[in-house]
VEXKOLKE-523853 format. One record per residue: x, y negated, z of N, C-alpha, C in turn; residue in one letter; residue number from 1. Coordinates in pm, whole numbers. Each point is the difference from the previous one (the first is absolute). Layout:
! VEXKOLKE-523853
REC   n.px   n.py   n.pz  ca.px  ca.py  ca.pz   c.px   c.py   c.pz r   k
REC      X      Y      Z      X      Y      Z      X      Y      Z A NUM
...
***
This chain:
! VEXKOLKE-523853
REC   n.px   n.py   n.pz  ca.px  ca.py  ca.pz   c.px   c.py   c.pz r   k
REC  11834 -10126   8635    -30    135    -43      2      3   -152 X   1
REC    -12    142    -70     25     24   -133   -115     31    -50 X   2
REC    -80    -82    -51   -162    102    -67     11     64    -79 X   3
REC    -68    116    -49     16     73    -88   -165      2    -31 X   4
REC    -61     -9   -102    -89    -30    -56     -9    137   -138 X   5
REC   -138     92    -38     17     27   -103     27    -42   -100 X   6
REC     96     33   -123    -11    -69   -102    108   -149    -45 X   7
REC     12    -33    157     51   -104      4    163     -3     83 X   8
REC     60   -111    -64    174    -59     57    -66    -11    139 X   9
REC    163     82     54    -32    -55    174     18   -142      4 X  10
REC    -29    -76    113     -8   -160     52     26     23    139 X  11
REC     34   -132     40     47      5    139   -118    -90     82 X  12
REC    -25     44    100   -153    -16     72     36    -24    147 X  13
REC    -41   -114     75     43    -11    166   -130     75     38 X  14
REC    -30     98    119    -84     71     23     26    -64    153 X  15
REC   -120    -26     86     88    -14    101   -146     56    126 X  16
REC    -60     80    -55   -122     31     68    -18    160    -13 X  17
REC    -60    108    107    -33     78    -25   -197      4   -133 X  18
REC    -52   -111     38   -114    -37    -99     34    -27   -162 X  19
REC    139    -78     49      8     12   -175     66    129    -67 X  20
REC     96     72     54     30    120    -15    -82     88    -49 X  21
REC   -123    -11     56   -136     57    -20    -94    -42   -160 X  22
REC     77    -95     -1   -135    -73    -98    132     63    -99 X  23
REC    108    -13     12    100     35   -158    -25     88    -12 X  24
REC    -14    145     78    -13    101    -32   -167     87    -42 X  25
REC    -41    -98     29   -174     36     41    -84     88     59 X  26
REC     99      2    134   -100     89    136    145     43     91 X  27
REC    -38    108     30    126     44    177    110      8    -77 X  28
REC     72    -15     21    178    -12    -37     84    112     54 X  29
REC     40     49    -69    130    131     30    117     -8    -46 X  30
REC    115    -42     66    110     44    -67     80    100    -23 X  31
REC     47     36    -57    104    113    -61    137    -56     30 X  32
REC     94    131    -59    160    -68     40     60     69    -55 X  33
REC      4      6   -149     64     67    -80    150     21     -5 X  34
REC     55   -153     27    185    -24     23     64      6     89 X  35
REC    110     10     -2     55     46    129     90   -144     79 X  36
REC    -33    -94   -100     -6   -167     92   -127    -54     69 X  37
REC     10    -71     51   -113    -42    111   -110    -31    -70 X  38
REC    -46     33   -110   -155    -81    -63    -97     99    -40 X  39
REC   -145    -40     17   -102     75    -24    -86    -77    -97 X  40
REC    -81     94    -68    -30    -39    -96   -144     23     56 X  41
REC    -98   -123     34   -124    -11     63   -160     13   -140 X  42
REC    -60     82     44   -127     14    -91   -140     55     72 X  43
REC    -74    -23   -111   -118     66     85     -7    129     51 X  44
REC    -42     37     91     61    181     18   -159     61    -23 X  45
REC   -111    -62    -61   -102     65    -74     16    -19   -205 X  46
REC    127    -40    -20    -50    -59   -150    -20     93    -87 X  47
REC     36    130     18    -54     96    -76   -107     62     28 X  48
REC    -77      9     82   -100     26     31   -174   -143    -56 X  49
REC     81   -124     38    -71    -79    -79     18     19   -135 X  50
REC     66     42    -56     42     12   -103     43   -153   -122 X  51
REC     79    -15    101     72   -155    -70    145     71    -66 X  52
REC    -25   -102   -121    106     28   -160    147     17    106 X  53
REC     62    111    -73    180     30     19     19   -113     10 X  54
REC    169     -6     48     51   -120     16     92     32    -15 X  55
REC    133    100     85     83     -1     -8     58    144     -2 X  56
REC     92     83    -17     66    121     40     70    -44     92 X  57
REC     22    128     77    101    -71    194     84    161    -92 X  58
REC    155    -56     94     43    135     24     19     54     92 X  59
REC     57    138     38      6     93    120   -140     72     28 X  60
REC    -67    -11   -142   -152    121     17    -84    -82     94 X  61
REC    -54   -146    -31    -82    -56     59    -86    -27   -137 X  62
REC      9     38   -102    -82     36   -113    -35   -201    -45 X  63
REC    -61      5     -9    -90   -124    -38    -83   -142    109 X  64
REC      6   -108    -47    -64    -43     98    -95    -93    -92 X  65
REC   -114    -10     77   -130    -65    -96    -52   -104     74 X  66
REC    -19    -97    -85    -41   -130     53    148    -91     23 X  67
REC    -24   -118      9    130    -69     69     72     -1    117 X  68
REC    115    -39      8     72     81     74    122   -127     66 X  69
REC     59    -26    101     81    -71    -19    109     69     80 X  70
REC    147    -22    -59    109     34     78     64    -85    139 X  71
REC     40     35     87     10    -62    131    150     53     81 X  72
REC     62    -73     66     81      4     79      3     83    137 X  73
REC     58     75     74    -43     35    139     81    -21     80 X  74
REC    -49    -56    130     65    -17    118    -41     65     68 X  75
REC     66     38    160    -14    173     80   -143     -9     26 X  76
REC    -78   -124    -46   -211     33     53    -55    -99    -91 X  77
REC     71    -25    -89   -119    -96   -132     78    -10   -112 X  78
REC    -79    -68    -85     23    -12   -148     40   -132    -24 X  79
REC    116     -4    -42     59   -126    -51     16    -59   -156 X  80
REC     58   -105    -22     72    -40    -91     99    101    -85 X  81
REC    -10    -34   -122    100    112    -51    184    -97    -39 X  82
REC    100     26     32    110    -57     -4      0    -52   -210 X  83
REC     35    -70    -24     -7    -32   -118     70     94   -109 X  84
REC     90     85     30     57    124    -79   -104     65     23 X  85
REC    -50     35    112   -128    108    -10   -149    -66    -89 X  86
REC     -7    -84    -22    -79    -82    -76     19     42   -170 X  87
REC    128    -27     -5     55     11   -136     -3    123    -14 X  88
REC     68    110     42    -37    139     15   -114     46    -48 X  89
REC   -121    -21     59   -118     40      1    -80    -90   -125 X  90
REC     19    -68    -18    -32   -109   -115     30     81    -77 X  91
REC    143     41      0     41     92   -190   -103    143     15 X  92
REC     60     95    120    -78     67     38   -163     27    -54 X  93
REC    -58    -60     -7   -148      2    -65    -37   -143    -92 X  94
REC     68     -4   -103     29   -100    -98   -118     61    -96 X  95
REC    -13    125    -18    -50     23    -75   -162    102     63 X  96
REC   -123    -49   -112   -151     31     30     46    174    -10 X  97
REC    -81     80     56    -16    117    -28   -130     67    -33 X  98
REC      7    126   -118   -122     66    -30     39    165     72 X  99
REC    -94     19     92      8     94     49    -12    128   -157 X 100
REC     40    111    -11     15    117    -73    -38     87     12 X 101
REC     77     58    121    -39    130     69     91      0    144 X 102
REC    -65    106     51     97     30    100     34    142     58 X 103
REC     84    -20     27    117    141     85     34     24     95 X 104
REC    -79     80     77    -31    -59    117     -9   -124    101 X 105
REC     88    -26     59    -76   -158     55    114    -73    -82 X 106
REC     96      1    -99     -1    -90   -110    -68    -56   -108 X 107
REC     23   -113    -30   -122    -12   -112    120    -63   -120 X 108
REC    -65     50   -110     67    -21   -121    -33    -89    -87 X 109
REC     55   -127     31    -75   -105   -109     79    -84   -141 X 110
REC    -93    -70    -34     47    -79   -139     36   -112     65 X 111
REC    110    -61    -36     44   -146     79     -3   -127   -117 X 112
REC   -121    -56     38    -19   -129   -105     18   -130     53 X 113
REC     19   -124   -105     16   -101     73    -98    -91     68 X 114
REC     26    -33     96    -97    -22    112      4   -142    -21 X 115
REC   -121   -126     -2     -8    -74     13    -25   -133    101 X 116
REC     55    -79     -3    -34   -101    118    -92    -34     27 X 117
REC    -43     18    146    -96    -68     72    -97    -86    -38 X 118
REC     61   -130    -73   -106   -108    -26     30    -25   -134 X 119
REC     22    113    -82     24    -29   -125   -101    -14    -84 X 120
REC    -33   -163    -85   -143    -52    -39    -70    134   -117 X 121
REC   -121     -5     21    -58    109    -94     -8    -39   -130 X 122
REC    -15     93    -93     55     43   -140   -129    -65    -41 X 123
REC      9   -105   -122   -116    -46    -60    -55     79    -40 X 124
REC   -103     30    -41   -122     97    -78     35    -28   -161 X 125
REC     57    126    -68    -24    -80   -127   -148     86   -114 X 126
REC    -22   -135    -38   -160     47    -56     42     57   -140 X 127
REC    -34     24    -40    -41     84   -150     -6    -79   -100 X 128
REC     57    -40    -93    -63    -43    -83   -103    -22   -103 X 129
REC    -62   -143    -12   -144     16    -34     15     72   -146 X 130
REC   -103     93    -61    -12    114    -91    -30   -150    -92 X 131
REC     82     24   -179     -2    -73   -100    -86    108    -99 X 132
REC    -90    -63    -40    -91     66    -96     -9    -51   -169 X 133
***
């Protein structure tokens, strides 16, 4: 599967449980189906209501989706693997973090910034320098 993480580069993730599905997204799972190829794009179907940070813009007026999210494959009664073009696809696809703006009706209009990796080590603290008197 394709994670999509706020903020953050998608990564590629083996999911192979309806429990962990659960834990990526953090609670009941809903998918959507924005494209008109076989893949859905799986999320919490309360995350705006919890009110967990934007994540992504969908198109075809599915407005926004909040919290993490992962993209998925479909077969005629489950969710699969995504073919490795559809990987790459969707990888460029949401390459980039988004700041929600506004919206127009169920579009949302955002700023597209660069989104960072997953386990990318945190930024040293830099201190101040000590005051010369």
């Amino acid at each position: 599967m394709l994670v999509v993480e706020p903020g953050t580069l998608p990564y590629e993730k083996e999911l192979d449980s309806l429990k962990e599905m659960q834990t990526l997204v953090g609670g009941s799972i809903q998918a959507i189906y924005p494209y008109k190829e076989p893949v859905a794009i799986v999320c919490n179907e309360e995350g705006l209501l919890l009110e967990l940070p934007f994540n992504r813009s969908v198109e075809g007026g599915y407005g926004g989706v909040f919290g993490s999210f992962f993209v998925c494959g479909l077969t005629a009664d489950d969710f699969c693997s995504l073919t490795p073009e559809q990987m790459q696809t969707y990888k460029k696809e949401f390459r980039f973090a988004e700041i929600p703006l506004a919206y127009q009706g169920n579009e949302v209009i955002t700023l597209k910034v660069q989104a960072e990796p997953k386990n990318k080590p945190p930024k040293e603290k830099q201190h101040d320098a000590p005051e010369r008197g």
